[in-house]
gemmi code that builds the backbone of each chain (N, CA, C; Angstrom):
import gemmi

chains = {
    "A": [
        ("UNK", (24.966, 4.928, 47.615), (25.333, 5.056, 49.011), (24.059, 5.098, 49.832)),
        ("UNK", (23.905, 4.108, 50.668), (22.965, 3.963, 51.393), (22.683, 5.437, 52.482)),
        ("UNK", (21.779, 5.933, 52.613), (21.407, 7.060, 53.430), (21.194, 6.895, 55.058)),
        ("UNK", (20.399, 7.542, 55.674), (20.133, 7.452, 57.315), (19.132, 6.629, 57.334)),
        ("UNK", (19.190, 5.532, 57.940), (18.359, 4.321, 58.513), (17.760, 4.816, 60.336)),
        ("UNK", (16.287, 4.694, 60.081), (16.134, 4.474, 61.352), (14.720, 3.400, 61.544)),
        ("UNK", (15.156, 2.842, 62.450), (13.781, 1.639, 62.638), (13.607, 1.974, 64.139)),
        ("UNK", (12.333, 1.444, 64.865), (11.280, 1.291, 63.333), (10.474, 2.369, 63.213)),
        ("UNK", (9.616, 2.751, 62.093), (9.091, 3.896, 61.013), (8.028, 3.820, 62.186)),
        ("UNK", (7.509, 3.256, 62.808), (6.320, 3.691, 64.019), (5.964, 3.184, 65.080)),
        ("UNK", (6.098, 3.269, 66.035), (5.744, 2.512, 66.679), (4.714, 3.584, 68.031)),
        ("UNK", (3.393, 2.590, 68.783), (3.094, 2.433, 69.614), (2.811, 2.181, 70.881)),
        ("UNK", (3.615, 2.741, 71.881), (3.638, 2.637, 73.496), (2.552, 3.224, 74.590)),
        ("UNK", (2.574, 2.463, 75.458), (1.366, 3.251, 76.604), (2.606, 3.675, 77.926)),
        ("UNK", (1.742, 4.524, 78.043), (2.017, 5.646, 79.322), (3.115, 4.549, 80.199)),
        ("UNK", (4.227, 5.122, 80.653), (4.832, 4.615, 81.775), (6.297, 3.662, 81.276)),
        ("UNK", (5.705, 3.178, 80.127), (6.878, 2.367, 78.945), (7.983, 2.523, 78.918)),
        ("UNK", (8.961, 1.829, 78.356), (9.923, 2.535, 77.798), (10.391, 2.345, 76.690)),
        ("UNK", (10.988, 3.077, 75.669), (11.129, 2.943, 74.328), (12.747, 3.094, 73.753)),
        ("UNK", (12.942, 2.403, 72.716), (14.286, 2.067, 72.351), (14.306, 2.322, 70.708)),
        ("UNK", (14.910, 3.125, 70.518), (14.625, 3.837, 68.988), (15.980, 3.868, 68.623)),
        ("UNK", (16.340, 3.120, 66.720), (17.621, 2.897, 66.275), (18.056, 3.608, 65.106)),
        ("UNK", (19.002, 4.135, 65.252), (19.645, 4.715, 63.870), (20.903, 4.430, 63.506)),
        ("UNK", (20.982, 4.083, 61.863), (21.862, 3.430, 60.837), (22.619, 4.572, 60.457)),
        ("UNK", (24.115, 5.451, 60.986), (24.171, 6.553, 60.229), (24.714, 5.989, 58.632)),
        ("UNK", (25.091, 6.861, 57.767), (25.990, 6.827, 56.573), (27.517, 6.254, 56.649)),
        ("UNK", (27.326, 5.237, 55.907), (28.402, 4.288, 56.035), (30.017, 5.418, 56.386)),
        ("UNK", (30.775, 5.417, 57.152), (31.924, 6.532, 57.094), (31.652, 7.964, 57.921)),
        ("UNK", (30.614, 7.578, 58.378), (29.808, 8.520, 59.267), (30.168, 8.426, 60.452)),
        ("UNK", (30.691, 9.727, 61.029), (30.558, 9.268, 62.697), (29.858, 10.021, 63.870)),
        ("UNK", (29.395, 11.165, 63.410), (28.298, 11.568, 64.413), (27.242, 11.479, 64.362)),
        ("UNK", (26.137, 11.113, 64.873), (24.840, 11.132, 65.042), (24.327, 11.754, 65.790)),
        ("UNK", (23.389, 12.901, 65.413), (22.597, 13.416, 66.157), (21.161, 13.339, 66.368)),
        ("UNK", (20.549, 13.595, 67.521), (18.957, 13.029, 67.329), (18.345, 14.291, 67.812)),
        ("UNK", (16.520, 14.703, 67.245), (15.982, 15.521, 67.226), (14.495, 14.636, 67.714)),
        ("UNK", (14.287, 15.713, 68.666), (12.441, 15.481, 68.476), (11.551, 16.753, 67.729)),
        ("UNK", (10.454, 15.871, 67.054), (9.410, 17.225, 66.143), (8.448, 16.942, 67.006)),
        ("UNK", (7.485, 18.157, 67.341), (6.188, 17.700, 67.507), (5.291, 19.243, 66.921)),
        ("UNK", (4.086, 19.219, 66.674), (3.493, 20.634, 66.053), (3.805, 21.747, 66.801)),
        ("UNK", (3.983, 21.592, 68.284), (3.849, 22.312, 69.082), (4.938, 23.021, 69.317)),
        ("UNK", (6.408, 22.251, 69.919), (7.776, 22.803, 69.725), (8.597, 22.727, 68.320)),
        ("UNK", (8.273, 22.449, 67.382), (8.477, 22.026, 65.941), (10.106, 21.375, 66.519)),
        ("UNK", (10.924, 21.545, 65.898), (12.553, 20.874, 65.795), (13.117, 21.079, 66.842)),
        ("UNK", (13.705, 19.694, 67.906), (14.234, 20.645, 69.252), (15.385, 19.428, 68.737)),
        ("UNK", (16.588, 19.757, 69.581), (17.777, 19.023, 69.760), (17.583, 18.065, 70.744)),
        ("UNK", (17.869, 16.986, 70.599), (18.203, 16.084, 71.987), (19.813, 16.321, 72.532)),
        ("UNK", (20.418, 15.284, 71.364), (21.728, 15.442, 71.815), (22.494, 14.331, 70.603)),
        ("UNK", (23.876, 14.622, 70.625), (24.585, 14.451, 69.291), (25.807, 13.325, 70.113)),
        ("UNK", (26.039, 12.179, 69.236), (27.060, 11.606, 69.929), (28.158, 11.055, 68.953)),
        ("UNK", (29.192, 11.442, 69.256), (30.571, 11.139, 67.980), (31.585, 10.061, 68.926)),
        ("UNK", (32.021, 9.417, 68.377), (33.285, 8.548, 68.259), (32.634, 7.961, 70.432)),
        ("UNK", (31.115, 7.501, 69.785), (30.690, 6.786, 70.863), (30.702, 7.639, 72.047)),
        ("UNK", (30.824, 9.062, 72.264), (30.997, 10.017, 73.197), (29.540, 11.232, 73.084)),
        ("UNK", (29.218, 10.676, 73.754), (27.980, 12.132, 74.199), (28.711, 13.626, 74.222)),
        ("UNK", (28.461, 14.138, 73.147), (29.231, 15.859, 72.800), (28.298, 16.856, 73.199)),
        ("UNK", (27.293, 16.903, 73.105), (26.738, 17.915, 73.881), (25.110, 17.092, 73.840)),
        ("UNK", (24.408, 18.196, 74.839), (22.956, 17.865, 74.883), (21.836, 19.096, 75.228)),
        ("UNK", (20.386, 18.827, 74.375), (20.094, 19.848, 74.534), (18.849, 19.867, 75.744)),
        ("UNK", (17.989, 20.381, 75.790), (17.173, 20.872, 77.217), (15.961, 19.220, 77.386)),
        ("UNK", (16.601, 18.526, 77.862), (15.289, 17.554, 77.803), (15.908, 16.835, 79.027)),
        ("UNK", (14.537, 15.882, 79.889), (14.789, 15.543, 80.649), (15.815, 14.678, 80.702)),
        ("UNK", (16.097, 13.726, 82.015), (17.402, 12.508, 82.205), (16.560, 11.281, 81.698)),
        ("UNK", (15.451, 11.476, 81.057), (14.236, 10.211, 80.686), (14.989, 9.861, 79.552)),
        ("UNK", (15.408, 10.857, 78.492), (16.225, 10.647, 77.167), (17.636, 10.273, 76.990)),
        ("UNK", (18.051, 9.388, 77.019), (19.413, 9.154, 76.814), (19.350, 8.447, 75.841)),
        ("UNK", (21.124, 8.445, 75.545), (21.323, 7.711, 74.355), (22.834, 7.255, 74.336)),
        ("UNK", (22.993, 6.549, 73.594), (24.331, 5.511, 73.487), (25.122, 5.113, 71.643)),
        ("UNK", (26.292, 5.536, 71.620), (26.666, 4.965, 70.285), (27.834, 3.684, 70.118)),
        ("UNK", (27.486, 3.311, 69.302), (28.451, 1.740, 69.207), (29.621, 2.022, 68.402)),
        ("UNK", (30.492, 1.093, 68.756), (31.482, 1.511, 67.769), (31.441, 1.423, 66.045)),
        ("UNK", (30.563, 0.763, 65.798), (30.148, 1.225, 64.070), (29.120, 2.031, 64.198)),
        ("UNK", (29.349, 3.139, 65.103), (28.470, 4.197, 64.783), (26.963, 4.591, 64.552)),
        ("UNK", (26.511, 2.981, 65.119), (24.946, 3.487, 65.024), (25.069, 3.486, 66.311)),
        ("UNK", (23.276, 3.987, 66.372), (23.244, 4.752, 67.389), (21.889, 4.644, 68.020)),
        ("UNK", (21.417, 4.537, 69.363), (19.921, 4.044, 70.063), (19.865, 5.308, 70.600)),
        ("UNK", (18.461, 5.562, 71.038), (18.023, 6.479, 72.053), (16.850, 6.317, 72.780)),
        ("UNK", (16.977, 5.840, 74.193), (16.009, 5.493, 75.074), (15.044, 6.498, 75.876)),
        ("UNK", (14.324, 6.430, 75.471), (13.227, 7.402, 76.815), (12.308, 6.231, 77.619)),
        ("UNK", (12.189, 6.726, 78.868), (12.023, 5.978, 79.835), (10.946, 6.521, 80.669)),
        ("UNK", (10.105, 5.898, 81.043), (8.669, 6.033, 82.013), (8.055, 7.341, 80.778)),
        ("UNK", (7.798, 6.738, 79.464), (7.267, 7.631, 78.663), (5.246, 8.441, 79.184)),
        ("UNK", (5.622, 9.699, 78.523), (4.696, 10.284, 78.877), (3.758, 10.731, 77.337)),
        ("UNK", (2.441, 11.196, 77.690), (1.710, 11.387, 76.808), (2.341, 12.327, 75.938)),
        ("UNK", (3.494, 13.698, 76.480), (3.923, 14.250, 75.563), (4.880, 14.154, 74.863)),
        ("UNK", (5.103, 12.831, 74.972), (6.632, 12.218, 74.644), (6.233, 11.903, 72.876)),
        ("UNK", (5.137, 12.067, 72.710), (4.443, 11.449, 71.127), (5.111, 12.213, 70.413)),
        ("UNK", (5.639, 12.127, 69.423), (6.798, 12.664, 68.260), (7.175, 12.073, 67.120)),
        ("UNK", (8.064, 13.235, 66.110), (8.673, 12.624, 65.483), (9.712, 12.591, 65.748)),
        ("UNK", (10.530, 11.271, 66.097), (11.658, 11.140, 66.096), (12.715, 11.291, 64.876)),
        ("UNK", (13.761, 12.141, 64.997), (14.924, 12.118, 63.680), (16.654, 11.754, 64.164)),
        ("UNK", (17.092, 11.412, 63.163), (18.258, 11.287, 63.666), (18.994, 11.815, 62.317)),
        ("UNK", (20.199, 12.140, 62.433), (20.933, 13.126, 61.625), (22.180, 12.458, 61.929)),
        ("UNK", (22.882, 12.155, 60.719), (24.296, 11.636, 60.900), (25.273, 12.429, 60.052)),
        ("UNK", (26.296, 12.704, 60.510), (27.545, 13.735, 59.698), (29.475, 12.825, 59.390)),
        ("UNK", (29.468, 13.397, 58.974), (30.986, 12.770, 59.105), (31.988, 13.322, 60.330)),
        ("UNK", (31.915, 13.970, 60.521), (32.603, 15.088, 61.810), (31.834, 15.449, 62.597)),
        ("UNK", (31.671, 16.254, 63.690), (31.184, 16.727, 64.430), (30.074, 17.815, 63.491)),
        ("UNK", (28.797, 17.968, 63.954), (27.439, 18.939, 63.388), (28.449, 20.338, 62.689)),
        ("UNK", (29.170, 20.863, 63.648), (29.458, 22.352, 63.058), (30.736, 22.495, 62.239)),
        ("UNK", (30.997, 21.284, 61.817), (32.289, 20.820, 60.736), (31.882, 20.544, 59.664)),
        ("UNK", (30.447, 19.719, 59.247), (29.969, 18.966, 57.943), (28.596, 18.762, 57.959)),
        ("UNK", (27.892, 18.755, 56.998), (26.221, 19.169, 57.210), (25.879, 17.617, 57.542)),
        ("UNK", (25.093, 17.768, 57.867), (24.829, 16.820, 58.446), (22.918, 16.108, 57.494)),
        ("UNK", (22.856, 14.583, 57.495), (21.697, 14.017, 56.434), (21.271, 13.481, 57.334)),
        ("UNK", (19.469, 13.796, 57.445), (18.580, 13.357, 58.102), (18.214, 11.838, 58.162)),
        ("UNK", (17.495, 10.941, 58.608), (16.199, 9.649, 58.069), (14.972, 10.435, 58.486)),
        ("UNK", (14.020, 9.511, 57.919), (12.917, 9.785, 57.663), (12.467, 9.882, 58.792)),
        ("UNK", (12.986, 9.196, 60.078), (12.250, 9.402, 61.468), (11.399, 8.191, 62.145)),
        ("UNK", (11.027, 8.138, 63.434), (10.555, 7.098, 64.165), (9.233, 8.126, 64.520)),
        ("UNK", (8.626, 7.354, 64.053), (6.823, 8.138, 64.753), (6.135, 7.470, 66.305)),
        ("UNK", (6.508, 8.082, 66.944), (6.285, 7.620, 68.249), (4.974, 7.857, 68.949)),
        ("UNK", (4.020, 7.318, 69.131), (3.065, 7.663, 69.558), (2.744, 6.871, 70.835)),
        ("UNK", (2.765, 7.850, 72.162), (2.432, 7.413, 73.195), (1.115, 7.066, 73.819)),
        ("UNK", (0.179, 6.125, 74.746), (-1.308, 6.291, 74.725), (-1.347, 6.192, 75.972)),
    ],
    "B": [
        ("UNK", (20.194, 30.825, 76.633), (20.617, 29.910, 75.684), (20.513, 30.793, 74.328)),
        ("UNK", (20.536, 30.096, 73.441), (20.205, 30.529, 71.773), (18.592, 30.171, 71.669)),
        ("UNK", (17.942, 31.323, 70.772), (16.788, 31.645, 70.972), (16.814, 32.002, 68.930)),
        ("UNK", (15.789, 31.378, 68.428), (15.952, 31.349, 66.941), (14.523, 31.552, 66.401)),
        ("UNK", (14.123, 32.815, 65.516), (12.670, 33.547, 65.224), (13.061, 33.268, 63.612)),
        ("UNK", (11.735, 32.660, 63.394), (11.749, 32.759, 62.190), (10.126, 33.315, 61.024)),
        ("UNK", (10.499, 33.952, 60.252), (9.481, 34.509, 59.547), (9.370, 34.409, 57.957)),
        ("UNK", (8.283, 34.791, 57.251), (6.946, 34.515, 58.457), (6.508, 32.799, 58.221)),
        ("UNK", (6.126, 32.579, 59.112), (5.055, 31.768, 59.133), (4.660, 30.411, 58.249)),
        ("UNK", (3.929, 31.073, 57.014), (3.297, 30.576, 56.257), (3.644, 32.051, 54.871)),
        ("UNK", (4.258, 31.220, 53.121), (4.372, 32.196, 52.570), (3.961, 31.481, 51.032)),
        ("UNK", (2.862, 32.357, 50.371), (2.557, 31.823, 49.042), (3.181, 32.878, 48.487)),
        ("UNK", (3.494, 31.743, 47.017), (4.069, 33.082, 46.033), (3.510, 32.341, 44.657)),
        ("UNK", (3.490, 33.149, 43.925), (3.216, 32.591, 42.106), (4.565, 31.836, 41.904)),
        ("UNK", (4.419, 30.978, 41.378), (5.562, 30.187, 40.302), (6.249, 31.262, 39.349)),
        ("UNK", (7.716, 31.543, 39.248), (8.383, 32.194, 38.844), (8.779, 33.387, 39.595)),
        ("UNK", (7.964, 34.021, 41.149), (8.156, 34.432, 41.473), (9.486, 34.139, 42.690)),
        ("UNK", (10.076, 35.270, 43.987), (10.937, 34.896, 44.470), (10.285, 34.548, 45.686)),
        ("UNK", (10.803, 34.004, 46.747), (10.435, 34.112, 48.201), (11.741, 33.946, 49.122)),
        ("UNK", (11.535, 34.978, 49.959), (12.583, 35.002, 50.944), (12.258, 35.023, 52.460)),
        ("UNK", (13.273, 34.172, 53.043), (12.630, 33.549, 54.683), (13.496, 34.006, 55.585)),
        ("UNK", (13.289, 35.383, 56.020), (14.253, 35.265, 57.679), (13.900, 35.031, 59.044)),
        ("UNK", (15.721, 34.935, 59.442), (15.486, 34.521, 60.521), (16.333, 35.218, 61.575)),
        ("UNK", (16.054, 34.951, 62.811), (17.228, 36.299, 63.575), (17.498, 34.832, 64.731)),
        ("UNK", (18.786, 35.458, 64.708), (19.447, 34.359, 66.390), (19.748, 35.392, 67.617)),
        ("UNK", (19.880, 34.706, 69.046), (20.166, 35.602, 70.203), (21.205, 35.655, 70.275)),
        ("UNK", (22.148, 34.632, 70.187), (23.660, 34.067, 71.337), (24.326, 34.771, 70.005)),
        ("UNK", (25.178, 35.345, 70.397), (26.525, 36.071, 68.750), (27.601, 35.326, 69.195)),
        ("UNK", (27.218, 34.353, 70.061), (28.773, 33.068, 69.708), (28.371, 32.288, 68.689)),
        ("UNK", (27.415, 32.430, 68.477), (26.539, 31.003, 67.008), (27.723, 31.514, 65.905)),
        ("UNK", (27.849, 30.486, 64.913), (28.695, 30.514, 64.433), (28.337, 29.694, 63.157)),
        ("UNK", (27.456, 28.760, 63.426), (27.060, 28.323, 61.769), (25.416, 27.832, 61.645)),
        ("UNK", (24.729, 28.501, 60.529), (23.190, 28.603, 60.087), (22.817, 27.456, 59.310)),
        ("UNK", (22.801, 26.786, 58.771), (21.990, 25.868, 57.974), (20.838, 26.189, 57.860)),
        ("UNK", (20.204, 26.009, 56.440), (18.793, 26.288, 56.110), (18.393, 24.554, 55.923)),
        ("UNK", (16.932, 24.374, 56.066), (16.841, 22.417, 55.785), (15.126, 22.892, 55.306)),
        ("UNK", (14.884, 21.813, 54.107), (13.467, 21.772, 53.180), (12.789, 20.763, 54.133)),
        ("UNK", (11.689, 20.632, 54.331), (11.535, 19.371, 54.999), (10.039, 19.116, 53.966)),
        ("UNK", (9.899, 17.765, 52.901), (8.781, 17.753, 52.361), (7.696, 16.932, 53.508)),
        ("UNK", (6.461, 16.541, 52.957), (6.011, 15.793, 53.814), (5.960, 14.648, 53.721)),
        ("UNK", (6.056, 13.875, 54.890), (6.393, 12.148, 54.943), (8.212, 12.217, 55.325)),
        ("UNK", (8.993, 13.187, 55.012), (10.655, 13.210, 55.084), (10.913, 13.607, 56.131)),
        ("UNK", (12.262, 13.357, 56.166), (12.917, 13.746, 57.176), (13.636, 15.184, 56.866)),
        ("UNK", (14.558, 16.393, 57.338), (14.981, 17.671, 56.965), (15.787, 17.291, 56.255)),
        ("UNK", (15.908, 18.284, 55.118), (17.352, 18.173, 53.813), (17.862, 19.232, 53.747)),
        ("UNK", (19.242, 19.206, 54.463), (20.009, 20.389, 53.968), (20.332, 21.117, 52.662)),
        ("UNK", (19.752, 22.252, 52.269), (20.038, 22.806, 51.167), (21.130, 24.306, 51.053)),
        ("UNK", (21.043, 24.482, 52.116), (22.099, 25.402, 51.798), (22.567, 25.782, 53.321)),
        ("UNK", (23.961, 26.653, 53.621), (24.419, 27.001, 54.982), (25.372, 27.755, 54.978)),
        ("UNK", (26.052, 28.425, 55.942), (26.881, 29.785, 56.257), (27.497, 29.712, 57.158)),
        ("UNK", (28.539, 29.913, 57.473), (29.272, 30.276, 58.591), (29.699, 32.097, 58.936)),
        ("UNK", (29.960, 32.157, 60.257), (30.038, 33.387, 60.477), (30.815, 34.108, 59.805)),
        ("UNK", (31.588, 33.421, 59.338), (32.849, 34.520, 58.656), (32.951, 34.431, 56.902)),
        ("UNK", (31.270, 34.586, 56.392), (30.763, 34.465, 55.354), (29.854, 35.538, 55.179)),
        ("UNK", (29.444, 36.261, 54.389), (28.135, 37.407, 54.534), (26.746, 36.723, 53.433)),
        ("UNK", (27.479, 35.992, 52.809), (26.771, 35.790, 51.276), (27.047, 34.279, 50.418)),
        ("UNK", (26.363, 33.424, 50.171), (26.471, 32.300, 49.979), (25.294, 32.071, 48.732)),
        ("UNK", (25.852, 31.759, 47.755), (24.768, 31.315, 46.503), (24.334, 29.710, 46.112)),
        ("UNK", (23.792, 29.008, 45.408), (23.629, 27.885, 44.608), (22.768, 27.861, 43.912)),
        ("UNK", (22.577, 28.029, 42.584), (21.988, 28.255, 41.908), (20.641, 29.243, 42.121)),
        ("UNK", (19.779, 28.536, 42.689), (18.509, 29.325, 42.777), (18.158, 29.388, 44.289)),
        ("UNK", (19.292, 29.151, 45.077), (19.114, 29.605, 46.211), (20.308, 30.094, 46.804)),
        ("UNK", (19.759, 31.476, 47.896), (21.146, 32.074, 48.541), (21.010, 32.495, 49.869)),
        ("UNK", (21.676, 32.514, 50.805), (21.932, 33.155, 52.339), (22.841, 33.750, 52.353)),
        ("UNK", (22.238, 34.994, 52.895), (23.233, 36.248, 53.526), (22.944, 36.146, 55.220)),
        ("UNK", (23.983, 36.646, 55.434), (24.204, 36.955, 57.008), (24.664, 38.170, 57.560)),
        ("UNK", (24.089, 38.862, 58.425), (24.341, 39.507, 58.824), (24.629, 39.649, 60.518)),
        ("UNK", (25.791, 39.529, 60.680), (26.464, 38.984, 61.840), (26.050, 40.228, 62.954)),
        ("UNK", (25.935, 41.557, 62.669), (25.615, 42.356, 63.275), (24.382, 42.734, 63.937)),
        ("UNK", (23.245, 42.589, 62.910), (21.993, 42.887, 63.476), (21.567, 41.108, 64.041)),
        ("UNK", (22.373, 40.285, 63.418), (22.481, 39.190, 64.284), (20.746, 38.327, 63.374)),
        ("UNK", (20.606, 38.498, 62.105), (19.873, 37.655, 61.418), (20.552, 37.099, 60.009)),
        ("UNK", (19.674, 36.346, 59.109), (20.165, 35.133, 58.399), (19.035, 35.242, 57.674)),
        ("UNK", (18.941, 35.842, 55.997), (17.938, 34.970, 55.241), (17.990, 33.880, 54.468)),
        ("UNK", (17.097, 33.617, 54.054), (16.941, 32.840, 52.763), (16.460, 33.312, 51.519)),
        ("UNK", (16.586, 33.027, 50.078), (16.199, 33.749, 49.147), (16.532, 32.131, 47.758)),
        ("UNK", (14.873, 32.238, 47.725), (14.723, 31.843, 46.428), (14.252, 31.924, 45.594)),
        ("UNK", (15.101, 31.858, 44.140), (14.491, 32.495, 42.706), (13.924, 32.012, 42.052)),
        ("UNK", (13.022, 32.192, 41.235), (12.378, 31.876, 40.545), (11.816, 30.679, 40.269)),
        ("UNK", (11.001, 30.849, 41.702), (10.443, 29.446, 42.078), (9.397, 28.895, 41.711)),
        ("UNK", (9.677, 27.095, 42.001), (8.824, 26.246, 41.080), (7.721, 25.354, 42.202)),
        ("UNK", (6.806, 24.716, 41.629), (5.960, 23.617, 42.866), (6.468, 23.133, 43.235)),
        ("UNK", (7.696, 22.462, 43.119), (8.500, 21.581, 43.853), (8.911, 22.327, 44.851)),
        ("UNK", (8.936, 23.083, 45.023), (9.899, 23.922, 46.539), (8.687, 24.154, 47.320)),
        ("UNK", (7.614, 24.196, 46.736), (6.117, 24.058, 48.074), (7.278, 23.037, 49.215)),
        ("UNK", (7.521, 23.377, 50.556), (7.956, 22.085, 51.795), (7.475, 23.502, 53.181)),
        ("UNK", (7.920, 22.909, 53.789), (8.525, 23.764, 54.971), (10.332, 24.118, 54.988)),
        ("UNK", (10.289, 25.391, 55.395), (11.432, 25.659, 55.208), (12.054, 26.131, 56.693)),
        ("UNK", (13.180, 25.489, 57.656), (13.788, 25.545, 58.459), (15.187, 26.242, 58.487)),
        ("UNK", (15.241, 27.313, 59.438), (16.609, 27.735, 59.687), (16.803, 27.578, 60.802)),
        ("UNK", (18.338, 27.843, 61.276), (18.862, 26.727, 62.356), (20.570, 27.623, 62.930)),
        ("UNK", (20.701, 27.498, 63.736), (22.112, 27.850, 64.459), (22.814, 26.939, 65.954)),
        ("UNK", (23.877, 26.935, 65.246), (24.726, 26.217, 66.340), (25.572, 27.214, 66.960)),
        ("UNK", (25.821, 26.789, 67.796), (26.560, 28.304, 69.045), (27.951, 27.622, 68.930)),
        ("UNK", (28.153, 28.680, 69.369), (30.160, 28.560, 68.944), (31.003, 27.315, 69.695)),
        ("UNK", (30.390, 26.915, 70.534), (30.823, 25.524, 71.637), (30.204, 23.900, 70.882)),
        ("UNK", (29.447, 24.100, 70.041), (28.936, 23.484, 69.547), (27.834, 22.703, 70.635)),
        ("UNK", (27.498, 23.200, 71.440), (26.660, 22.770, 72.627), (25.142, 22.662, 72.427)),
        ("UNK", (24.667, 23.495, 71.784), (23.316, 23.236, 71.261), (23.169, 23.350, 70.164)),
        ("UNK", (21.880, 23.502, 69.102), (21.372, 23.648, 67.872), (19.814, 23.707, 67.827)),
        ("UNK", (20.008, 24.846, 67.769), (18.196, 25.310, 67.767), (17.942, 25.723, 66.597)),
        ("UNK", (16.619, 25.427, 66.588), (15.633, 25.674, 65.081), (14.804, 26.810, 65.175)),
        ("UNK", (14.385, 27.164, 63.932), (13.528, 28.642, 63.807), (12.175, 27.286, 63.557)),
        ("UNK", (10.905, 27.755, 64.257), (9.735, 27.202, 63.939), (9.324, 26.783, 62.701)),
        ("UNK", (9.911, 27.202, 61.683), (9.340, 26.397, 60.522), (8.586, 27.679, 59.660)),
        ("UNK", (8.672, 27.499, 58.320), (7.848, 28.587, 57.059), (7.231, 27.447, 56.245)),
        ("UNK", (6.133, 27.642, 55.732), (5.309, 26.635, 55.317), (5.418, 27.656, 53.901)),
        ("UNK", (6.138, 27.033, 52.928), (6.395, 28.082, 51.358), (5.403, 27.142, 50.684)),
        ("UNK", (4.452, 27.838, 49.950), (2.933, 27.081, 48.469), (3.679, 27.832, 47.786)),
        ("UNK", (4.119, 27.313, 46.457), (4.225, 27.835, 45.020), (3.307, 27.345, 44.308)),
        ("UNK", (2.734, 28.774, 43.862), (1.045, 28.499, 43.221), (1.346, 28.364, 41.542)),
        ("UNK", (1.110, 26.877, 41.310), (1.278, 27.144, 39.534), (0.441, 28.525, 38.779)),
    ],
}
model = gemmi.Model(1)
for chain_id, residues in chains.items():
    chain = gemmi.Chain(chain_id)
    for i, (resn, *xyz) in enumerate(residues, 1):
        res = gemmi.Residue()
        res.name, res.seqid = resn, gemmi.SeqId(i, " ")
        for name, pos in zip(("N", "CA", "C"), xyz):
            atom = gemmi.Atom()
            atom.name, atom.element = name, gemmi.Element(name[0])
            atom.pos, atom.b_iso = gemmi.Position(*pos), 0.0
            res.add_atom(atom)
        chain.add_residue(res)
    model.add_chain(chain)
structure = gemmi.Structure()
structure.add_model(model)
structure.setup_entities()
């Protein structure tokens, strides 16, 4: 069984950009949730989206949005990116909603802003 | 909001020995903990989790108790090997399912 897909594994943007980051959940999967890491705030929530519906979201600007398709993958755009926008991107896909079924990471989008 | 402390830090132990990681939450609507390994180069792996209306949760060589009252959550693992050297993350979702915040992270060395 194929696991959490996300492309691509790194990428490079300058100041002002905007960026488009993709995740593959688990085949039968229908929520996806996305996280930013960085050393500083370690694991924060963005926001989780099921059956193509934005379910909740967590403290980040209106720069971050995101969108799900009906096979369940899933993009997340940040827009007029900033130097502290550099991260690891994760995305987390579950079968149900986060607080129903644990939910399996990918390896993440390494975002580095300049 | 939900506000999530986690301790300590950074924790070495000898191989065969135990190590245990808590963590305390604010909001007492939270309602379910997940613990996640994260090695390096990976993404987080759920290894073990609790819900509120649980005190005590085992799997083999790892277990979480909860204590809904003083409003914290450990971790406890036995007789541990180098492979469990990762960072170790605990985590709570609030009863609306509206957010999910993380405890900063425990950096566990198991020293052969």
């Amino acid at each position: 069984k194929a696991g959490v897909t996300q492309t691509p594994r790194y990428l490079i943007k300058t100041r002002g950009q905007q960026v488009t980051l993709s995740c593959s959940p688990i085949s039968g999967h229908r929520s996806v949730s996305w996280y930013q890491q960085t050393p500083g705030q370690g694991l924060q929530f963005l926001f989780e989206y099921f059956s193509e519906t934005q379910r909740n979201k967590g403290n980040f600007p209106g720069r971050f949005s995101g969108r799900q398709f009906s096979n369940s993958r899933s993009e997340m755009n940040v827009s007029t990116l900033e130097l502290g926008d550099s991260a690891l991107y994760l995305c987390a896909s579950s079968q149900f909603r986060i607080e129903n079924t644990e939910a399996f990471f990918g390896q993440g989008t390494r975002l580095t802003v300049v | 909001g939900e506000n999530v402390e986690q301790h300590p830090s950074t924790l070495s132990v000898q191989e065969g020995d135990s190590a245990v990681i808590k963590c305390t939450y604010s909001d007492s609507a939270s309602n379910y903990f997940p613990w996640y390994k994260q090695e390096l180069g990976k993404g987080p792996q759920l290894i073990i989790d609790i819900r509120s209306n649980v005190g005590e949760k085992k799997d083999q060589r790892i277990a979480v108790t909860l204590n809904k009252t003083a409003k914290h959550f450990s971790l406890h693992i036995t007789e541990t090997q180098p492979e469990d050297s990762a960072v170790y993350f605990c985590a709570a979702l609030d009863n609306y399912g509206q957010n999910f915040v993380f405890g900063p992270g425990t950096r566990l060395s198991v020293l052969p």
